[in-house]
C-alpha positions in Angstrom: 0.0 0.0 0.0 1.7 3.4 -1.0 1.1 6.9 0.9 -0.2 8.2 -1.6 -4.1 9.5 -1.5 -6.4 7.6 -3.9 -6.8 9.2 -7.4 -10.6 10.2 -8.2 -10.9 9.6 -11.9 -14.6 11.1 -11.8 -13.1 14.5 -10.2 -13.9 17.3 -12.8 -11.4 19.2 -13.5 -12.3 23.2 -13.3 -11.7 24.7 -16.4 -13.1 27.7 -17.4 -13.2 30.3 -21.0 -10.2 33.1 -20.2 -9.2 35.9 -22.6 -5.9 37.5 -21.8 -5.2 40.7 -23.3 -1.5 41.7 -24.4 -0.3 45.0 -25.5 1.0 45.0 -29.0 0.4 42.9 -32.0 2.3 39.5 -31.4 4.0 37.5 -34.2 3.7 34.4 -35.1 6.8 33.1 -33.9 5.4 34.7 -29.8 2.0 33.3 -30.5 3.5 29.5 -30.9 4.8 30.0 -26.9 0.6 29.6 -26.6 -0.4 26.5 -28.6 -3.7 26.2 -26.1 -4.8 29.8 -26.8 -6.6 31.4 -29.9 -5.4 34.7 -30.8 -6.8 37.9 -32.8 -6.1 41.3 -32.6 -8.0 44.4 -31.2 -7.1 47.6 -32.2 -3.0 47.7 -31.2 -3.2 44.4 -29.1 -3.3 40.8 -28.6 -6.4 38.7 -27.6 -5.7 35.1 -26.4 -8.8 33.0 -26.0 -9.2 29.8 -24.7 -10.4 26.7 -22.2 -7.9 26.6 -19.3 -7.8 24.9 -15.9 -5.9 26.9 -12.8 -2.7 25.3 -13.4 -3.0 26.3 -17.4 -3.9 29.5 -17.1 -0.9 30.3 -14.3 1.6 28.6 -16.8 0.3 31.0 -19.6 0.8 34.0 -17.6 4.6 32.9 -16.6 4.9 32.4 -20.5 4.0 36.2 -20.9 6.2 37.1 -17.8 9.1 35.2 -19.5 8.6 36.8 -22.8 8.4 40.2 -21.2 5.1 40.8 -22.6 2.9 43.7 -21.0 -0.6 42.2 -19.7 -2.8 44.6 -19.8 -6.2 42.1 -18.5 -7.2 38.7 -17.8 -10.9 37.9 -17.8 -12.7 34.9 -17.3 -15.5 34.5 -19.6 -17.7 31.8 -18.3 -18.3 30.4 -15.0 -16.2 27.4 -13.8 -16.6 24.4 -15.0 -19.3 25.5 -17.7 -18.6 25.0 -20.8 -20.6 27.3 -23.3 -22.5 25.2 -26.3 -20.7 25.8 -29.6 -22.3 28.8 -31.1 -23.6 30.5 -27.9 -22.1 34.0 -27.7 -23.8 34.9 -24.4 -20.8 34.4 -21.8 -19.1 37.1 -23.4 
């Protein structure tokens, strides 16, 4: 018997819709350091979209500290663990 605590396989895990804005338009070579994001501009800066847990949404924020890239907001789009129907535009 390890010491280890038993693993819940049915355990959700809590992901949740974040956009990141980034001042400045980023290039496709900075925009590969997010492969779990979708990107577009808006006006001079950098939307990244996309379905992160906790621990994925902290490791893209170190990415933009370690690229020295300005955040300017993070916003979480829909409520945890709710996944919005393809086509619904309403969480935003």
């Amino acid at each position: 018997m390890s010491g280890h605590p038993p693993v819940h396989e049915h355990v959700a895990m809590d992901v949740a819709l974040y956009e990141i804005r980034i001042k400045g338009n980023l290039g496709a070579t900075v925009l590969c350091a997010f492969p779990a994001m979708v990107s577009r501009r808006r006006g001079a800066d950098t939307v990244l979209t996309g379905r992160l847990d906790r621990s994925a949404l902290f490791g893209v924020l170190a990415e933009v500290e370690a690229l020295g890239l300005e955040l300017l907001e993070v916003h979480q789009l829909t409520p945890r663990g709710e996944i919005p129907a393809r086509g619904d535009t309403s969480s935003a």
